[in-house]
C-alpha positions in Angstrom: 2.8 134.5 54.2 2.9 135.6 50.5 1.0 133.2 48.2 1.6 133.9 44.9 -0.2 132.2 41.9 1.0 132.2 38.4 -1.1 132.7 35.6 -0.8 132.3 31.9 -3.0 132.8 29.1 -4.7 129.5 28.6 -5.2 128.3 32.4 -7.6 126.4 33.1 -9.6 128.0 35.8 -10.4 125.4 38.4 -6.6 124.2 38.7 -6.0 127.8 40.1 -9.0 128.7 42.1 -9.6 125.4 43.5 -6.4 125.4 45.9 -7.5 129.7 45.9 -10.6 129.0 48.1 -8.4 126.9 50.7 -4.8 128.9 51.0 -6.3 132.3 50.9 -8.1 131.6 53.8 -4.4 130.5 56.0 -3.7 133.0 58.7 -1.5 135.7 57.9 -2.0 134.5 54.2 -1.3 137.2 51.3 -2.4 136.0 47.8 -1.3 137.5 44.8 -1.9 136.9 41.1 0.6 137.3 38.4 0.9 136.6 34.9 3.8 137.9 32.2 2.5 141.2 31.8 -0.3 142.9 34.6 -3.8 142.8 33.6 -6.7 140.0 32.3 -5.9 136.9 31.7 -7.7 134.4 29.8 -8.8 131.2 30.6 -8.4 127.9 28.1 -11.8 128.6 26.8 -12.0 132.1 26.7 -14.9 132.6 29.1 -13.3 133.4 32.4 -10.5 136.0 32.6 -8.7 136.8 35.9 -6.8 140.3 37.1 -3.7 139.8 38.2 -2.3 142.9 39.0 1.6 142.2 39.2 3.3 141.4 36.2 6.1 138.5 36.5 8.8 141.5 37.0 7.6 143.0 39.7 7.6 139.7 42.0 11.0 138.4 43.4 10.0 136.1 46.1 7.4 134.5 47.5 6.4 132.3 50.4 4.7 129.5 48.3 3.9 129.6 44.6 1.2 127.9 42.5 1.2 127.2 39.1 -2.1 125.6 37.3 -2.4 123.9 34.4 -4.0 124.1 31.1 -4.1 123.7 27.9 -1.4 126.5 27.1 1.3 125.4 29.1 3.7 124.2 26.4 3.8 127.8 25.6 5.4 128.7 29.0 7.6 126.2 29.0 9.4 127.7 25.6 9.6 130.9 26.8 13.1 132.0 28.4 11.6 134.9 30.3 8.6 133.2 32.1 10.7 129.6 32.4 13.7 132.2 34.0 11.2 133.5 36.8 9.9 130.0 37.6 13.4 129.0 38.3 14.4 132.3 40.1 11.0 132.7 42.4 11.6 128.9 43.7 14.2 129.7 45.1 13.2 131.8 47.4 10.1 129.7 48.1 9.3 127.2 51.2 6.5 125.4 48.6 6.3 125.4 45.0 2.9 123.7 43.8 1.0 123.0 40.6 -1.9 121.7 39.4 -2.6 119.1 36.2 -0.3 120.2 33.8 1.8 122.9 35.8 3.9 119.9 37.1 5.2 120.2 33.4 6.6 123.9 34.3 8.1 123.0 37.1 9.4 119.4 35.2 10.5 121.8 32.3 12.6 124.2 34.8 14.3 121.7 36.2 12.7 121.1 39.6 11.6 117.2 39.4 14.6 116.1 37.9 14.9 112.3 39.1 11.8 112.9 41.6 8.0 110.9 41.4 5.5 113.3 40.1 2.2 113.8 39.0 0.2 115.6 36.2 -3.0 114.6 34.2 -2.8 111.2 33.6 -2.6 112.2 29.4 0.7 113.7 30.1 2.5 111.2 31.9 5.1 110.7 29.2 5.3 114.3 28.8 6.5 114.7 32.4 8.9 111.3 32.1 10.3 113.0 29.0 11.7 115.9 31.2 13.0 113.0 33.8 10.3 113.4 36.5 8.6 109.6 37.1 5.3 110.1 37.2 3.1 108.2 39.6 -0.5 107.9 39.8 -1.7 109.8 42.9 -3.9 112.7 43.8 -0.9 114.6 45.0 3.0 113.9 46.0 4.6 115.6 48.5 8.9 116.4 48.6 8.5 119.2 51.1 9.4 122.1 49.0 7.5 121.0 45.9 4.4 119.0 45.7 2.4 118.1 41.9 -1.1 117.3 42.0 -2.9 115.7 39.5 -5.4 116.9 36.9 -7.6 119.8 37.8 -9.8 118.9 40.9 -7.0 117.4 42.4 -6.0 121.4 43.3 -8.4 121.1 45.9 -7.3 118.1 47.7 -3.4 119.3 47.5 -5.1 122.7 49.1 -6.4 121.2 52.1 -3.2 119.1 52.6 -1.1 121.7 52.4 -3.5 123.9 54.8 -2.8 121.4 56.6 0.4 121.1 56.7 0.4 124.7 57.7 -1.9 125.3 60.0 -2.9 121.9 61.6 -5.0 119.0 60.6 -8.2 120.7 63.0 -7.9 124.1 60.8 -7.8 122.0 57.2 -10.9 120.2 58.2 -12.9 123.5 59.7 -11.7 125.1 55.8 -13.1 121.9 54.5 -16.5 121.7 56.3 -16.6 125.6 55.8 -16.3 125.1 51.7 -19.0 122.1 52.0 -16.3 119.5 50.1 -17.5 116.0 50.1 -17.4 114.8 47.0 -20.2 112.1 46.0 -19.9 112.2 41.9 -21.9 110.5 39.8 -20.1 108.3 38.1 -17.0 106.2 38.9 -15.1 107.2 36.0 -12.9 109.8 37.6 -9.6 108.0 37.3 -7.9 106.6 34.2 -7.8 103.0 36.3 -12.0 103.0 36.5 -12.7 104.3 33.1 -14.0 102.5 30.3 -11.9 102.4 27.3 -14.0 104.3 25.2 -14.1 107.2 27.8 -10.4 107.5 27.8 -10.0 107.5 24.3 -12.9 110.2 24.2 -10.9 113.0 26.6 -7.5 111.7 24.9 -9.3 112.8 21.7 -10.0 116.4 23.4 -6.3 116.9 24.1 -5.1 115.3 20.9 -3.8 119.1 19.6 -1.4 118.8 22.8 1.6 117.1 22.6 2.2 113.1 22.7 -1.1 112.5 24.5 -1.5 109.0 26.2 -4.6 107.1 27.3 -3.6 104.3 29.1 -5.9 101.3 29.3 -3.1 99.9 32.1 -0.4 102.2 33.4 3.3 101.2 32.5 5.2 99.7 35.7 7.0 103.4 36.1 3.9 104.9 36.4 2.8 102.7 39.4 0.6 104.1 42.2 2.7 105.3 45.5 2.1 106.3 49.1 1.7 110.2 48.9 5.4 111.8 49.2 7.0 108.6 48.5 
């Protein structure tokens, strides 16, 4: 099973090896970096850079593809040459995925046309704009393509998909064997439990990106749904 992840400069590093530590352990699973050209690649704050030794032209197919997000990802999606390989490589794909803002990739290639989605919950009207209707949910399942939302959110969709894969009994030994049981701090980890002056603090983080949001209340298209509705 090729697993191939995409990287561009300006990932953000969590949204590509969270879901890393879970699918590169499937059986039979071959994981492969890629990025436009071979080589390092930089994360969004310039701390972390990852090898990825094909370059986008040297990879034709895959078995299921990841794309993270970041802060960087508008510059993909106005590039003919890496926006031509998303939509060429999915084809020949049983699973595209992404991470937090990758779901904007896939949105901007045409692969959510008309279908719920989800992204970081400050670019929900970026997604709608390329007529995807986003959803607040961890992750949302269509079979062949599945969004999860912002960054963490990579390991959840992971361990689904492992399980999807290999069986619920060999998603919860990859689980138990990466010691994840979350127990944060605070309750602030979703826009719906976060105080208003929180949102507006990580909406004023993104606020170089384009149209940000920080919804206080989520608009009625943006309603919560059962995962792969």
């Amino acid at each position: 099973m090729r697993i191939v992840f995409f990287l561009y400069d300006g990932f953000t590093v969590l949204d590509a090896i969270g879901p890393y530590e879970t699918l590169c352990r499937l059986p039979g699973a071959e994981v492969t970096f890629v990025a436009k050209q071979a080589g390092m690649v930089a994360n969004d704050i310039r701390l972390i850079d990852i090898y990825a030794p094909l370059s986008i032209d040297d990879v034709n197919s895959a078995d299921i593809l990841v794309v993270p997000g970041g802060f960087a990802d508008e510059a993909v999606r106005n590039d003919p040459h890496q926006m031509d390989w998303i939509r060429k490589i999915s084809k020949t794909t049983q699973v595209n995925a992404s991470i937090c803002t990758g779901s904007l990739i896939f949105a901007a290639a045409g692969l959510l046309d008309g279908k719920k989605a989800t992204t970081h919950w400050a670019r929900f009207e970026v997604l709608k704009d390329y007529g995807a209707i986003p959803v607040e949910e961890r992750w949302v399942d269509h079979g062949d393509i599945i969004t999860a939302a912002g960054v963490s959110a990579g390991i959840d969709m992971g361990l689904y998909l492992c399980a999807r894969l290999a069986g619920d009994d060999y998603a919860k030994a990859l689980q138990l064997a990466i010691e994840y049981a979350p127990e944060p701090p605070f309750n602030s980890g979703r826009v719906s439990d976060a105080a208003p002056e929180i949102i507006e603090l990580v909406a004023a983080t993104m606020g170089g990106q384009e149209k940000p949001s920080a919804p206080r209340a989520l608009p009625d298209h943006m309603h919560r749904v059962s995962r792969g509705g």
